[in-house]
C-alpha positions as protocol buffer text, in pm:
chain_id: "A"
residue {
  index: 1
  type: UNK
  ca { x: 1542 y: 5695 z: 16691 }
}
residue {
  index: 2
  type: UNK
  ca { x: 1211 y: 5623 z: 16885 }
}
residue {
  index: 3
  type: UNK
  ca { x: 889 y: 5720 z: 16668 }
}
residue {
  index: 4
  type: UNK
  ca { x: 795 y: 5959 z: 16982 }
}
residue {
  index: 5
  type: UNK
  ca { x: 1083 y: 6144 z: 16970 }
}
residue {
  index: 6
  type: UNK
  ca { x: 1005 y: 6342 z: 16574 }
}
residue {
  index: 7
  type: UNK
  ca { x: 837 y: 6550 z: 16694 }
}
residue {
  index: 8
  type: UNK
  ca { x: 1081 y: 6701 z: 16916 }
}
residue {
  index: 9
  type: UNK
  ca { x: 1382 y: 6626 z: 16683 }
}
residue {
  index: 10
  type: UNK
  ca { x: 1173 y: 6838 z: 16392 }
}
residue {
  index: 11
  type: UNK
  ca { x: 1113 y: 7120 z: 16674 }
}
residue {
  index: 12
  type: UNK
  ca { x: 1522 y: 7105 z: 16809 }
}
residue {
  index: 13
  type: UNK
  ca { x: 1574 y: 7108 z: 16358 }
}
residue {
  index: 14
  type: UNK
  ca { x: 1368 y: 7393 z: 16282 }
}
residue {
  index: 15
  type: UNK
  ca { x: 1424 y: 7643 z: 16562 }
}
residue {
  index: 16
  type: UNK
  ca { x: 1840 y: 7594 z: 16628 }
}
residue {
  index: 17
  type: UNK
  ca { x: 1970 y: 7435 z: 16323 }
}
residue {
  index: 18
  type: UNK
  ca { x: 1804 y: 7472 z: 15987 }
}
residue {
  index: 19
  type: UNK
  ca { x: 1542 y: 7651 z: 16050 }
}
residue {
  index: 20
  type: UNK
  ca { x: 1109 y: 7592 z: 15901 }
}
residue {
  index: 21
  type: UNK
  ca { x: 1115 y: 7401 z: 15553 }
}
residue {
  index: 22
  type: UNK
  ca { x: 807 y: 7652 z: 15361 }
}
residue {
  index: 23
  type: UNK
  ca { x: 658 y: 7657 z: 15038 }
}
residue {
  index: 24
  type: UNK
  ca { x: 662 y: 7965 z: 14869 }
}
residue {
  index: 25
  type: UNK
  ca { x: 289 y: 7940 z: 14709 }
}
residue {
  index: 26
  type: UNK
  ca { x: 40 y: 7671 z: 14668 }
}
residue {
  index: 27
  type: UNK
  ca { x: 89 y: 7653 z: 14300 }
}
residue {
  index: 28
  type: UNK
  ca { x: 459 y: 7588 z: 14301 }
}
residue {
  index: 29
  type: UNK
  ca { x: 637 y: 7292 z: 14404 }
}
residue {
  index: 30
  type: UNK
  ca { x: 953 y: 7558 z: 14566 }
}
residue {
  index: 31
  type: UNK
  ca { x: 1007 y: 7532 z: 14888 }
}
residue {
  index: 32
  type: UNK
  ca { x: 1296 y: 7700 z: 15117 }
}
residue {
  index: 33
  type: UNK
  ca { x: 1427 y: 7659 z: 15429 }
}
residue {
  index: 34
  type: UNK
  ca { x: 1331 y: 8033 z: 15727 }
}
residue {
  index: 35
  type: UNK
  ca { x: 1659 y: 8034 z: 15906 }
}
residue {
  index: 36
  type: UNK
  ca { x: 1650 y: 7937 z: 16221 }
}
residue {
  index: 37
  type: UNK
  ca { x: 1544 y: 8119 z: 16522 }
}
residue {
  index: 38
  type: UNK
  ca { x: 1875 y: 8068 z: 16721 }
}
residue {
  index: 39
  type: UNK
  ca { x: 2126 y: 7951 z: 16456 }
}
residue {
  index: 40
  type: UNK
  ca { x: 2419 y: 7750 z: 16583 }
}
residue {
  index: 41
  type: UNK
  ca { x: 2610 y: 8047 z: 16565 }
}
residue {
  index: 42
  type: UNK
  ca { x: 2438 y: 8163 z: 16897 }
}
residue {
  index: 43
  type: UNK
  ca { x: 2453 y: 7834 z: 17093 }
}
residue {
  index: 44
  type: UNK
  ca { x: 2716 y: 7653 z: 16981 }
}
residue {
  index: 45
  type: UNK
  ca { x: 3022 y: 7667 z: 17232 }
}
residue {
  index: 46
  type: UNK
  ca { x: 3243 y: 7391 z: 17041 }
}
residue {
  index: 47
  type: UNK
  ca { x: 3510 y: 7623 z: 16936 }
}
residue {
  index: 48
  type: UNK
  ca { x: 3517 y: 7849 z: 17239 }
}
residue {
  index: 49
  type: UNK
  ca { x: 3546 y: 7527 z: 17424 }
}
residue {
  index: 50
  type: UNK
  ca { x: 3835 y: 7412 z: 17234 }
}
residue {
  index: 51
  type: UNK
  ca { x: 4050 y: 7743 z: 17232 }
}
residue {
  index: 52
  type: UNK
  ca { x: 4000 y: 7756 z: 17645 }
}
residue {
  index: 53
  type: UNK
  ca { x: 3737 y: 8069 z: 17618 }
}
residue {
  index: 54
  type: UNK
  ca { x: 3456 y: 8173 z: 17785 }
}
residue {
  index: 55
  type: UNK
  ca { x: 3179 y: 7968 z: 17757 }
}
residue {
  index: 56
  type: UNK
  ca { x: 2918 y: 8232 z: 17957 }
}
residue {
  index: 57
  type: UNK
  ca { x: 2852 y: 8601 z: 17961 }
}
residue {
  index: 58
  type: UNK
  ca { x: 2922 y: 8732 z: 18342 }
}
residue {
  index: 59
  type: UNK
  ca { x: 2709 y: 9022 z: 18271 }
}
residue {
  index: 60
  type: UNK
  ca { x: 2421 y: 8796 z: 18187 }
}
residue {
  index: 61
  type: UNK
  ca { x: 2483 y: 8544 z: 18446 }
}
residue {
  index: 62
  type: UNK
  ca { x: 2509 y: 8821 z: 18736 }
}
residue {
  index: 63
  type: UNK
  ca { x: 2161 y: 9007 z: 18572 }
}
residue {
  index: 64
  type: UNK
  ca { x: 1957 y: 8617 z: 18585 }
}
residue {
  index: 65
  type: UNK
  ca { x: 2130 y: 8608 z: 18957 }
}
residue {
  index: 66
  type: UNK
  ca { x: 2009 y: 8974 z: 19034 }
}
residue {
  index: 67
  type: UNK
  ca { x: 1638 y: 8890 z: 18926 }
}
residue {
  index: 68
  type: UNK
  ca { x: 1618 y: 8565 z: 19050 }
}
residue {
  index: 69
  type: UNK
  ca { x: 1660 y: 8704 z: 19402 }
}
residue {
  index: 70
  type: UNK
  ca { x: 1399 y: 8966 z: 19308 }
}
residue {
  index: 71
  type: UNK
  ca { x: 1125 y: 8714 z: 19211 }
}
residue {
  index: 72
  type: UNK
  ca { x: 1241 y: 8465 z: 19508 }
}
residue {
  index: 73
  type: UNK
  ca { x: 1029 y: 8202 z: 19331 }
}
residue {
  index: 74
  type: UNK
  ca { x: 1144 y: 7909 z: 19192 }
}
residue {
  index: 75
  type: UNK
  ca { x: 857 y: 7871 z: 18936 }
}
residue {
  index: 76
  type: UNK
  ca { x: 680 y: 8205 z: 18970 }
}
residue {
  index: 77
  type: UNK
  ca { x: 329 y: 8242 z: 18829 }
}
residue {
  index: 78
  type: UNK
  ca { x: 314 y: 8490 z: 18508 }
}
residue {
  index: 79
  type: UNK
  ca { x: 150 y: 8756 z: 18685 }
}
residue {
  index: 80
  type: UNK
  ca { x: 445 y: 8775 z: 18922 }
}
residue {
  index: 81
  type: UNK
  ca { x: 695 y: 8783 z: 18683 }
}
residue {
  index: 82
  type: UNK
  ca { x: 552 y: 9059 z: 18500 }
}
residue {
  index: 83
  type: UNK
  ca { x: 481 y: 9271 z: 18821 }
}
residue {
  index: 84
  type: UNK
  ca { x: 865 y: 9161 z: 18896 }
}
residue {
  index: 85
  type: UNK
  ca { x: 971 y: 9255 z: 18552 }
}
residue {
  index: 86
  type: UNK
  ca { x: 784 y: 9622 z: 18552 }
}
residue {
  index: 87
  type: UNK
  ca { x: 972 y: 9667 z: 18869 }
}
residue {
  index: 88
  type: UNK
  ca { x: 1265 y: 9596 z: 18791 }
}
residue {
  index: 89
  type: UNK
  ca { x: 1240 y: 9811 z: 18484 }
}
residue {
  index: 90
  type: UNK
  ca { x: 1135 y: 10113 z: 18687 }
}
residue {
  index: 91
  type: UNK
  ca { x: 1477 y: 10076 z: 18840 }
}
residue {
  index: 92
  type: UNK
  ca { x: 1653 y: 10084 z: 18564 }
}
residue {
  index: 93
  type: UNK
  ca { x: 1495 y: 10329 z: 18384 }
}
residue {
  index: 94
  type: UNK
  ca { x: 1561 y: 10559 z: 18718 }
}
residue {
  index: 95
  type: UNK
  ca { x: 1924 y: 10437 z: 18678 }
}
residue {
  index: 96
  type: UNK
  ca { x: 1922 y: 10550 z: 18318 }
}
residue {
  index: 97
  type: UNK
  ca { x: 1781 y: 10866 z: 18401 }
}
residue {
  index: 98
  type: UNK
  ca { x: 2056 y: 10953 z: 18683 }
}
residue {
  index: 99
  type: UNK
  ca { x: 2325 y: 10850 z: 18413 }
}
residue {
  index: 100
  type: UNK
  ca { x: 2174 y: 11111 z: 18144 }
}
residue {
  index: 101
  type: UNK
  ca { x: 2140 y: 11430 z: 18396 }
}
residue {
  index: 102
  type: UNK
  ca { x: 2486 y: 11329 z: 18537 }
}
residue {
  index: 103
  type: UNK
  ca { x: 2452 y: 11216 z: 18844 }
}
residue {
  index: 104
  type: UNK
  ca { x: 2700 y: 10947 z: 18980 }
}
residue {
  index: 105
  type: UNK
  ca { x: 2562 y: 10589 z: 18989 }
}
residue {
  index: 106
  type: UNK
  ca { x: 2573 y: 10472 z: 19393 }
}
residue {
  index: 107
  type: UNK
  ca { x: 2933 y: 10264 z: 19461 }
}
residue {
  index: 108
  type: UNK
  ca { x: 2928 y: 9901 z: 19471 }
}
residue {
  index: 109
  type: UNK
  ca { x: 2955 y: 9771 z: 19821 }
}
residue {
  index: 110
  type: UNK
  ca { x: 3280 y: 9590 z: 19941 }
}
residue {
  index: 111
  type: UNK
  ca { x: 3268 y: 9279 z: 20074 }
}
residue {
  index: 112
  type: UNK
  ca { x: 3541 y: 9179 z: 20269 }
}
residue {
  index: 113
  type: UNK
  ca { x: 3577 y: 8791 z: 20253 }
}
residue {
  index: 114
  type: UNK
  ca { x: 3885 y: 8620 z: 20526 }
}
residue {
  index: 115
  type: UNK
  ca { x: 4025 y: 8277 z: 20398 }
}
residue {
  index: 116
  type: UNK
  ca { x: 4123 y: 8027 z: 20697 }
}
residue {
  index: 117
  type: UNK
  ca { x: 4483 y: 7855 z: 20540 }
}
């Protein structure tokens, strides 16, 4: 492995597989391992893969779709994506709202879509 590349290889190590190595105090020589930020439990897909499962969340998927056609940037600046994001949690907080005084959400529109054979 290229000397250049440790640093990222300790980053990619410490935040998805084993997590920080720490030492408990100064004065002792124990040291343990944080776990990891986003354990391989989270990303890995090997398994799923294997058994023919789902290897994305549709609900997640359609919600990144949703708000990338709210932002309509491809590399927004921070300032937009928090005026996007406040927005956009307005909405759903109205949604919310509706849902608790029991009022029915709007219907999904139907899209007709005609196939040429």
């Amino acid at each position: 492995m290229p000397q250049e590349a440790n640093e990222l290889m300790e980053y990619f190590d410490s935040t998805y597989i084993g997590g920080r190595i720490i030492k408990n105090n100064t004065r002792s020589n124990v040291i343990r391992r944080t776990p990891a930020a986003f354990p391989p439990s989270v990303w890995n897909v090997h398994e799923v893969t294997l058994n023919d499962g789902q290897r994305t969340n549709n609900q997640t998927e359609g919600w990144n779709h949703r708000f990338s056609k709210l932002v309509n940037r491809s590399h927004p600046s921070i300032w937009l994506l928090i005026e996007k994001m406040r927005l956009k949690l307005g909405v759903d907080e109205v949604k919310i709202g509706q849902r608790d005084i029991g009022q029915p959400l709007p219907k999904k529109k139907c899209i007709l879509v005609c196939k040429k054979n």
